[in-house]
BAFI-3210 file (N, C-alpha, C; in Angstrom, 3 decimals, decimal comma, padded with zeros to 6 digits):
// residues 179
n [1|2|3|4|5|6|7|8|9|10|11|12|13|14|15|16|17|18|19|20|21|22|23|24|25|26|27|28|29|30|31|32|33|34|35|36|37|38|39|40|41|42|43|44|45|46|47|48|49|50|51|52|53|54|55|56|57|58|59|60|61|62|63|64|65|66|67|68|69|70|71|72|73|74|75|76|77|78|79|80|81|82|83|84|85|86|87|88|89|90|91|92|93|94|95|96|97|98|99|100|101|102|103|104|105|106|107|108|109|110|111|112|113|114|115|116|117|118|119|120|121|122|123|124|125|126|127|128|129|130|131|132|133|134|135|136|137|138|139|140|141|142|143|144|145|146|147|148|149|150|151|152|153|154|155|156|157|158|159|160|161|162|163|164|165|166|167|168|169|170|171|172|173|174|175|176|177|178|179]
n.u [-019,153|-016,378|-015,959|-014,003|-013,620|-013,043|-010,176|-009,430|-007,517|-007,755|-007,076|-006,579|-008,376|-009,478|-008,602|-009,412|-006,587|-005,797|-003,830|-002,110|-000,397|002,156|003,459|005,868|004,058|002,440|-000,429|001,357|003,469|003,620|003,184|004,597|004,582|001,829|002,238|002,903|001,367|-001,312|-002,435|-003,280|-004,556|-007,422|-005,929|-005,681|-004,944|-005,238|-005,314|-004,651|-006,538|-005,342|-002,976|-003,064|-003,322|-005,597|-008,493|-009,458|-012,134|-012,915|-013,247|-012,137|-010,663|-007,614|-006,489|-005,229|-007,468|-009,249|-008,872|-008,281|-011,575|-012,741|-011,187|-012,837|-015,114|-015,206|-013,777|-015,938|-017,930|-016,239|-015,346|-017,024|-016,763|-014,631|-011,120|-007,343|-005,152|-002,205|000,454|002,540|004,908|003,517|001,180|000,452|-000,675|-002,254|-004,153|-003,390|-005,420|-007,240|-007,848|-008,505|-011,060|-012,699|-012,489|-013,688|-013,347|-010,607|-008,971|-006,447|-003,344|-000,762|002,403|004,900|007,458|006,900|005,712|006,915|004,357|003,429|005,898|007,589|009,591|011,980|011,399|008,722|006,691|007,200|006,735|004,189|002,878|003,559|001,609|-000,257|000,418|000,857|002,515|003,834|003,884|004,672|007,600|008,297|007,788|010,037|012,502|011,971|012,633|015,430|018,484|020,241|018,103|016,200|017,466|018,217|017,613|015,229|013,998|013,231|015,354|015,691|014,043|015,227|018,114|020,578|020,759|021,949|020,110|018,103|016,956|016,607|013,723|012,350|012,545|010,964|009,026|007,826|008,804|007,995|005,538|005,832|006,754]
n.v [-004,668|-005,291|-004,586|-002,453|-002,241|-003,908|-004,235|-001,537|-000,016|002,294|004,820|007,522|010,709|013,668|015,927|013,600|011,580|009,850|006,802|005,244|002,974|001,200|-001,025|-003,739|-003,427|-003,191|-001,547|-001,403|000,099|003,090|002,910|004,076|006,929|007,222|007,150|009,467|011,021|010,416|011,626|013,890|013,518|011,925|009,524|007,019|003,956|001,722|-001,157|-002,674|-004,398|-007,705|-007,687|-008,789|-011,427|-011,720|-013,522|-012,242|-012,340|-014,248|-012,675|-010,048|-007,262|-006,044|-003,667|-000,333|001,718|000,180|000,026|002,385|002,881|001,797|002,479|004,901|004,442|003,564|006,111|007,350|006,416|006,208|009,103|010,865|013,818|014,487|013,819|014,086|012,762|010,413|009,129|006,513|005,276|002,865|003,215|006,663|006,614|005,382|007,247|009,854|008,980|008,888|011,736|012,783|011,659|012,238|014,991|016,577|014,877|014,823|017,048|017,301|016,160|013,926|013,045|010,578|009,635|008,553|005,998|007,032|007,888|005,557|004,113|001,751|-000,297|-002,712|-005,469|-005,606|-005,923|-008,887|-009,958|-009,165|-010,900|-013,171|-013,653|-015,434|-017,641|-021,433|-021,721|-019,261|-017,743|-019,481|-019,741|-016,801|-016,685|-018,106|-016,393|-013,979|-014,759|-014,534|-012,926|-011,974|-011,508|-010,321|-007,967|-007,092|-005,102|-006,272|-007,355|-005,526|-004,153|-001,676|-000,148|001,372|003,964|003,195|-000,008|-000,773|-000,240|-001,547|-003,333|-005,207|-004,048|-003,583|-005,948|-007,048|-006,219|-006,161|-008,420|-010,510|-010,717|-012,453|-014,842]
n.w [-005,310|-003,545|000,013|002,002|004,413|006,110|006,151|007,194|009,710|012,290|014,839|016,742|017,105|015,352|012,677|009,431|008,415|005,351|005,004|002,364|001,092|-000,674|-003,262|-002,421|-000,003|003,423|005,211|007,330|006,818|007,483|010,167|012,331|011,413|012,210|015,007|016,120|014,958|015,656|018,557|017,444|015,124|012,942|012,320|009,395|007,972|005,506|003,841|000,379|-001,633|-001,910|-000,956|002,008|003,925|003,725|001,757|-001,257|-003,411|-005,924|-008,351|-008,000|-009,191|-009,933|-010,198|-010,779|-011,513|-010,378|-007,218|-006,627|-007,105|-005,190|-002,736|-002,448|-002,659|000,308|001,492|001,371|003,227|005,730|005,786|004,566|004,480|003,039|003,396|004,466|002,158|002,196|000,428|-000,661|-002,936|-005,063|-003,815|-004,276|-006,968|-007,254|-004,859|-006,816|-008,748|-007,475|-006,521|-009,065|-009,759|-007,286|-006,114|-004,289|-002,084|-001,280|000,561|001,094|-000,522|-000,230|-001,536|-001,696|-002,469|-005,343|-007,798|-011,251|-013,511|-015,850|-016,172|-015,156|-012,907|-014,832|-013,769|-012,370|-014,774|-015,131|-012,899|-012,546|-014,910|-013,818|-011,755|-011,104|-011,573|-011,103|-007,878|-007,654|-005,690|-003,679|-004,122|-004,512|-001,314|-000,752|-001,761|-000,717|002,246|001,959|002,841|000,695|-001,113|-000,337|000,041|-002,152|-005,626|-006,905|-004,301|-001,392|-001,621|-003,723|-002,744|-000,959|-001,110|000,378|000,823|003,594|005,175|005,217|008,201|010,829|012,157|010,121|008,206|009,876|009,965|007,369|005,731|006,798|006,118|003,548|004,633]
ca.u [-017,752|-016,619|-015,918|-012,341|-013,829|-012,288|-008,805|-008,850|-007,029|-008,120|-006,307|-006,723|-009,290|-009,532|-009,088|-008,342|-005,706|-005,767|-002,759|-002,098|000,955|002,340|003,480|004,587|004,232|000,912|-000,438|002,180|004,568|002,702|003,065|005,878|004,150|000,563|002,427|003,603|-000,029|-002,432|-002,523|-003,907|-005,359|-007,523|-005,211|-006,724|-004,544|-005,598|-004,586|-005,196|-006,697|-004,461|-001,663|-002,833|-003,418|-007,314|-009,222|-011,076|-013,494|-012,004|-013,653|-011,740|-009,687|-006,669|-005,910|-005,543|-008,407|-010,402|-008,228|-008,982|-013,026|-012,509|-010,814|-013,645|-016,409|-014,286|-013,694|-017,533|-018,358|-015,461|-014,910|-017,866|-016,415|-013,021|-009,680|-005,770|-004,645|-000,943|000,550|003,905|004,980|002,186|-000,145|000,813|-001,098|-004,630|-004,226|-004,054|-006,413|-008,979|-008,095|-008,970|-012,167|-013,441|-011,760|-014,428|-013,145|-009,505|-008,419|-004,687|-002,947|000,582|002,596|005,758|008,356|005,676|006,038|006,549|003,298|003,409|007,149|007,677|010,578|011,503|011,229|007,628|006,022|007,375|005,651|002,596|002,727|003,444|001,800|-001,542|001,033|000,913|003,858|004,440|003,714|005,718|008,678|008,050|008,019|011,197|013,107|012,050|012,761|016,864|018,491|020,500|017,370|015,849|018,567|018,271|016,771|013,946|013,351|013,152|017,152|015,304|013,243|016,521|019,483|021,227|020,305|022,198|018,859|016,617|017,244|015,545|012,542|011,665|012,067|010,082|007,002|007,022|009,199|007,069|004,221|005,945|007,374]
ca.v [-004,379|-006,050|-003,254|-002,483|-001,383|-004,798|-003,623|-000,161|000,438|004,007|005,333|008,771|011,925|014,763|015,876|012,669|011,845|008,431|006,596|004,357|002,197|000,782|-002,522|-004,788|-003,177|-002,885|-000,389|-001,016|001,138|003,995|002,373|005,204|008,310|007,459|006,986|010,828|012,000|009,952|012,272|015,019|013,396|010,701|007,944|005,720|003,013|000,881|-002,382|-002,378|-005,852|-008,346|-007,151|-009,317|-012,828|-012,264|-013,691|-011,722|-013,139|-014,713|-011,439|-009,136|-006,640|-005,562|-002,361|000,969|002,028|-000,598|000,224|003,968|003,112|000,821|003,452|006,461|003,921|003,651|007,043|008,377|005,959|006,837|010,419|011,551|015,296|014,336|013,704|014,546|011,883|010,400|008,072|006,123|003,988|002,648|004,041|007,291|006,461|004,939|008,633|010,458|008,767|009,136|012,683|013,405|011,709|012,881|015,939|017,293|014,034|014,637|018,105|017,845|015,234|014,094|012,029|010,065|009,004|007,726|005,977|007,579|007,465|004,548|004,000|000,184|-001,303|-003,865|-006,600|-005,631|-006,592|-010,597|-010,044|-009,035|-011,655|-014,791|-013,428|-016,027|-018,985|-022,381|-022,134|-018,227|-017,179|-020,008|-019,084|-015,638|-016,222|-018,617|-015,325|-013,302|-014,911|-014,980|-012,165|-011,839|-011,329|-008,923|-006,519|-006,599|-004,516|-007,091|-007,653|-004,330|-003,041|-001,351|000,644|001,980|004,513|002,364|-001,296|-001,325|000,431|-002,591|-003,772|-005,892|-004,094|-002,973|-006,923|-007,840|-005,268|-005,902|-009,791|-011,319|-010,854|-013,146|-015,734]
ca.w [-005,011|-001,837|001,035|002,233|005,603|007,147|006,017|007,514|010,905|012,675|015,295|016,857|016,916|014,602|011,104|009,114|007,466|004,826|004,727|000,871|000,957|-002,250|-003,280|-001,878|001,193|003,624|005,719|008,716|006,462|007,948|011,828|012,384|011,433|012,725|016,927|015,974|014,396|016,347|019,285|016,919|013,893|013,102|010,935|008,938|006,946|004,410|003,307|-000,213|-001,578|-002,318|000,238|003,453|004,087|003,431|000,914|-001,686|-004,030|-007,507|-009,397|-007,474|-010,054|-008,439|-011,561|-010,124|-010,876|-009,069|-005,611|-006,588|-006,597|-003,846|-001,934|-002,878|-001,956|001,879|002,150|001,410|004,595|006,794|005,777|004,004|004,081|002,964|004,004|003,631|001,664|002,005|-000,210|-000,970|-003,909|-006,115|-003,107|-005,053|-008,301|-006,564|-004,309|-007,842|-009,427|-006,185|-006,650|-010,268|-009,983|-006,808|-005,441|-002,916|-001,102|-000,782|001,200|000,917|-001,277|000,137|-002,193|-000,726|-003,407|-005,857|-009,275|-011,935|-014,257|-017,058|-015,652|-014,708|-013,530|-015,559|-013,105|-012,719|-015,639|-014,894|-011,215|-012,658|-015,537|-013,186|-010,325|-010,709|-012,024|-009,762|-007,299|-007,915|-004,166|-002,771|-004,759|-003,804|-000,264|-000,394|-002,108|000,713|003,355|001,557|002,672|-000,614|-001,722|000,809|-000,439|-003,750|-006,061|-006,767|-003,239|-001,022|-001,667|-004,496|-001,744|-000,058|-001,269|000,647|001,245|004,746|006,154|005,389|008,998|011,692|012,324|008,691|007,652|010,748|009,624|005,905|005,616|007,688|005,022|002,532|005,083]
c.u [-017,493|-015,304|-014,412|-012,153|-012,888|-010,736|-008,583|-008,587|-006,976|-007,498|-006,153|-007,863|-008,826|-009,445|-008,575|-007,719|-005,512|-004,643|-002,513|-000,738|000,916|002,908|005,327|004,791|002,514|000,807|000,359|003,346|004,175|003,013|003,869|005,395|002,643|000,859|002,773|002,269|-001,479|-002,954|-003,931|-004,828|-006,147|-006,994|-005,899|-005,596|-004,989|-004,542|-005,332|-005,537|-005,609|-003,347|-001,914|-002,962|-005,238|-007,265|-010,026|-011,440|-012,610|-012,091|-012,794|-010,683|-008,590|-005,915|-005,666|-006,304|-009,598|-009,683|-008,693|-010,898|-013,046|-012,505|-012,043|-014,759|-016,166|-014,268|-015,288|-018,089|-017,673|-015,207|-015,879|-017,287|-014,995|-011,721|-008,456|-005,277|-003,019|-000,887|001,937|003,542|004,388|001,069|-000,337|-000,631|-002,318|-004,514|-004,158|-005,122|-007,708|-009,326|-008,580|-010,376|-013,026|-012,962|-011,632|-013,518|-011,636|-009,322|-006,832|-004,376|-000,923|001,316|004,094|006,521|007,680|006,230|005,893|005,323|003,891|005,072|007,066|009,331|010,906|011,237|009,659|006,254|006,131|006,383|004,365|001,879|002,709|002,748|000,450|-000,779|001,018|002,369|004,425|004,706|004,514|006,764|008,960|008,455|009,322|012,470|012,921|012,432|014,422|017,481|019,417|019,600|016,537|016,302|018,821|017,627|015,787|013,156|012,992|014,584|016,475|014,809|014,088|017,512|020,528|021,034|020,973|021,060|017,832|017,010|016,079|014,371|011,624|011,627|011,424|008,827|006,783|007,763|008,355|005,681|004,537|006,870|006,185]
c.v [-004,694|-004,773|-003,721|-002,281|-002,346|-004,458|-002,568|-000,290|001,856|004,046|006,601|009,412|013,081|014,586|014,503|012,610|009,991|007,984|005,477|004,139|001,809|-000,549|-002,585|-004,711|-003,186|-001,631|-000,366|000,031|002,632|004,318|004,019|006,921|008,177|007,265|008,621|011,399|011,516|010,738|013,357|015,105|012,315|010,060|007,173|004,826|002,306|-000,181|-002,673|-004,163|-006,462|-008,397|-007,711|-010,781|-012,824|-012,013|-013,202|-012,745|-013,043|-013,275|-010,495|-008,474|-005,734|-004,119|-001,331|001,444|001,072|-000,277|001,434|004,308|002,320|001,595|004,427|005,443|003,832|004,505|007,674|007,664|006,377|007,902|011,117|012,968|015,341|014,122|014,003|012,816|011,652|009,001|007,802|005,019|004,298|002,841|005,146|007,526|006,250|007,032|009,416|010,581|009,069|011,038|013,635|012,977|012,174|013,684|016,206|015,760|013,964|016,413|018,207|016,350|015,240|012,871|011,486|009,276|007,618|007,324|006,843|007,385|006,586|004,309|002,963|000,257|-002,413|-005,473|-007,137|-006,031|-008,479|-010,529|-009,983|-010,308|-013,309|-014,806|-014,563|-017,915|-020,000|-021,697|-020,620|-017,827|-018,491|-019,673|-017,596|-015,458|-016,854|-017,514|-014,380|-013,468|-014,866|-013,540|-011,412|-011,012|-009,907|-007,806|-006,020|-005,612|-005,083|-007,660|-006,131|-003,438|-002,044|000,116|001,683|003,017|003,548|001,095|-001,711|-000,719|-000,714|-003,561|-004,398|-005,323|-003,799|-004,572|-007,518|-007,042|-006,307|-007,887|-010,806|-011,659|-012,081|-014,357|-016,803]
c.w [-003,539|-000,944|001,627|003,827|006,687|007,158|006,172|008,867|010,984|014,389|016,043|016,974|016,057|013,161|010,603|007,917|006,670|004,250|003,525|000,964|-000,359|-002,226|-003,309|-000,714|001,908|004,717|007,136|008,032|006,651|009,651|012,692|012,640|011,900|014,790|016,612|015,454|015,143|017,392|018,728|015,894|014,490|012,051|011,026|008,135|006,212|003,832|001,817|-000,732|-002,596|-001,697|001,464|002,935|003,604|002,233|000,154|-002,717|-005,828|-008,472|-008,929|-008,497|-009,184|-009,664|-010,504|-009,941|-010,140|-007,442|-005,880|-006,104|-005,396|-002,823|-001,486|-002,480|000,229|001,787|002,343|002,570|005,453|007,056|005,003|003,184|003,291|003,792|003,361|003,202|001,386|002,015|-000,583|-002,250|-004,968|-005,642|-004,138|-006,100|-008,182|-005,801|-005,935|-008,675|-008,621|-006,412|-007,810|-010,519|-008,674|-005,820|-004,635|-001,800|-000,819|-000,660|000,805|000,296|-001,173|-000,334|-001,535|-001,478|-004,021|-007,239|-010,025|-012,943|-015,229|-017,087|-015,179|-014,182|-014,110|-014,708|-012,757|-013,669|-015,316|-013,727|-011,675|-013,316|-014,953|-011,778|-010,228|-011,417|-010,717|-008,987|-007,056|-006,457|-003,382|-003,194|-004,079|-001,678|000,017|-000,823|-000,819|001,991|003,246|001,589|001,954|-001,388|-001,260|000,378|-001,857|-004,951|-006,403|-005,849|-002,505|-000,641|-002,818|-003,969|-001,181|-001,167|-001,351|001,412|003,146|005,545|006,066|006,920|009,712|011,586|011,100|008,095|008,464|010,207|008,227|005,463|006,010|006,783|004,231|003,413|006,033]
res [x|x|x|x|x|x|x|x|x|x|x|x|x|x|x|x|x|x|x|x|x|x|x|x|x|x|x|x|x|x|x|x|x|x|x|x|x|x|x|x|x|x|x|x|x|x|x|x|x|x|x|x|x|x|x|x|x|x|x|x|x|x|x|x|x|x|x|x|x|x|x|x|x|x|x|x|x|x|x|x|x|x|x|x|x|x|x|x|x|x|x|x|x|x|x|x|x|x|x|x|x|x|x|x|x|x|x|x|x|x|x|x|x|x|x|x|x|x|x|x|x|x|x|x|x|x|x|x|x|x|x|x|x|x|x|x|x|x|x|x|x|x|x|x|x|x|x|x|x|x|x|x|x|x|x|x|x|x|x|x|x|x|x|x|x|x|x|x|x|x|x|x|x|x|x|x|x|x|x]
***
């Protein structure tokens, strides 16, 4: 199982706290609350695989529960004793699942407007289904970069209440991925 250790950013001293983003976001959706906890904690983020520009290895299963053992193999090196675990999205669902199979390793479990279980939207299933098609990821990033698209509920208006909050620096963190 190939180690996640290159995709963790740490941050701080003290108890720690493991931060799980959801899709299709990475661990800068975090950036915010680890300049406000760093002082006191130690933050850890995680980029879960498949969410940066690096390369994993053709075998790589990207399910839940493979990010869940993924995760639980990374935390028993970084945190041995455990950690508070906080999670957004489809982070959420890997953080539940880490917590039903190995408990002793999560202290506090902080969930952050998470899917609902076996709840899709429907746009989801197509993403998943074309996501290894030729051409899918250029497509993909030519939608993102459209900010029609940006705002939409199939881009990150979906993310929002109200889509006039997806502003400059939130499509400079998370746009920038798919451009």
């Amino acid at each position: 199982m190939a180690s996640q250790l290159s995709d963790l950013l740490e941050s701080g001293e003290g108890k720690p706290i493991l931060f799980l983003h959801g899709w299709p976001f990475h661990r800068g959706a975090f950036s915010k609350v680890i300049e406000h906890l760093h002082p006191s904690y130690r933050c850890m983020a995680l980029n879960f695989a498949g969410m940066t520009d690096r390369v994993w290895p053709d075998d790589t299963v990207y399910s839940f529960l493979a990010h869940a053992a993924r995760t639980i193999g990374l935390i028993e090196q970084v945190a041995p004793d455990g950690c508070v675990i906080t999670a957004h999205n489809t982070g959420g669902t890997t953080a539940r699942l880490i917590a039903a199979r190995r408990p002793d390793l999560v202290k506090h479990l902080i969930l952050l407007n998470t899917e609902i279980p076996n709840h899709r939207p429907p746009f989801i299933p197509m993403y998943q289904r074309t996501a290894f098609w030729p051409g899918t990821y250029t497509i993909q990033k030519w939608l993102m970069r459209r900010r029609w698209f940006q705002r939409s509920a199939a881009g990150f208006g979906g993310c929002f209440s109200d889509p006039a909050h997806i502003d400059v620096a939130f499509i400079d963190l998370f746009g920038t991925y798919w451009t």
